[in-house]
PLY file of the C-alpha trace (Angstrom):
ply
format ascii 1.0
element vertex 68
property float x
property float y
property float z
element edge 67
property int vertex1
property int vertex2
end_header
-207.56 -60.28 -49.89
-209.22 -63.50 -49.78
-211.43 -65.64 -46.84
-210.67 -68.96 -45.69
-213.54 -71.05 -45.46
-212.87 -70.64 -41.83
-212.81 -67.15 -41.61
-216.46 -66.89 -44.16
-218.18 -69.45 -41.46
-217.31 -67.55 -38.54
-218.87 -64.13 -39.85
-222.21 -62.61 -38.90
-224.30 -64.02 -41.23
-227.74 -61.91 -41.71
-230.58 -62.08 -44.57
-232.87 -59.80 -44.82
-235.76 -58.71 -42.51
-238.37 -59.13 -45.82
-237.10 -62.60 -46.52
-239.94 -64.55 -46.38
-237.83 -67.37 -45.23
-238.51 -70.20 -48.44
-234.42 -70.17 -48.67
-234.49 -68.18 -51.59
-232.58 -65.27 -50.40
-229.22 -63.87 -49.96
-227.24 -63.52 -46.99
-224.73 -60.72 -45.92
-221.85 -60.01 -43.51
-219.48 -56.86 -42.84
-216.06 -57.44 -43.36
-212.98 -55.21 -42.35
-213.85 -52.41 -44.94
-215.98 -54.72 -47.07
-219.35 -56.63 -47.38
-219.80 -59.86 -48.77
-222.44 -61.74 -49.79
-223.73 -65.49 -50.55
-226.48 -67.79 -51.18
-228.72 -68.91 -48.35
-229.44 -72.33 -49.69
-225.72 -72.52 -50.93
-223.87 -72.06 -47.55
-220.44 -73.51 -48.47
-220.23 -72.14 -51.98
-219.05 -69.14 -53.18
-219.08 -65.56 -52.01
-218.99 -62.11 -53.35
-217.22 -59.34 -52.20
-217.57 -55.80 -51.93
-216.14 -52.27 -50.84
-218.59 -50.77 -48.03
-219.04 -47.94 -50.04
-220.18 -50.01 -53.76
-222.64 -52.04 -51.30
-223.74 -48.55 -50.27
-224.70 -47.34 -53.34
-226.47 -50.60 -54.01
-228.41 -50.94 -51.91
-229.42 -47.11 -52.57
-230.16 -47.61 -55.83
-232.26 -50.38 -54.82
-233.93 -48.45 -52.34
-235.53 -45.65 -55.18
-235.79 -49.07 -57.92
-233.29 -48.03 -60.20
-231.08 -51.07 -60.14
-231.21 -52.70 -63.87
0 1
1 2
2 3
3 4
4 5
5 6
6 7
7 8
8 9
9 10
10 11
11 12
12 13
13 14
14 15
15 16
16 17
17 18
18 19
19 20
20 21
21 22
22 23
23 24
24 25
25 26
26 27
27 28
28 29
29 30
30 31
31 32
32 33
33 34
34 35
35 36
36 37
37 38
38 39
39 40
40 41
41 42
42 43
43 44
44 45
45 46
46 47
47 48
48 49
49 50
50 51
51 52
52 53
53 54
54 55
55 56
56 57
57 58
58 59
59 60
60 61
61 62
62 63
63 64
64 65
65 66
66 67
């Protein structure tokens, strides 16, 4: 299922609490189901998407460093 650009401006846009705000960071929103992702400094440009549960693992992985 794709966005419209309509529907990826109106979502809850959050970075991260350890940005250290220098606009190099991603942002995230929930979705229906899903979580997808952009570029702070790259508002209008392209997202990723994905399932609640692959973000989940992610950002597990990335919790104990074992993202490669």
């Amino acid at each position: 299922m794709f966005l419209t650009r309509a529907e990826i401006c109106s979502l809850d846009w959050r970075k991260s609490r350890r940005s250290i705000g220098n606009g190099d960071c991603v942002e995230i929103a929930p979705t229906t189901g899903d979580v997808v992702v952009r570029d702070s400094k790259d508002t209008a440009g392209p997202v990723l998407r994905y399932s609640a549960s692959v973000w989940r693992n992610f950002l597990a992985e990335a919790k104990q460093d074992r993202i490669v």
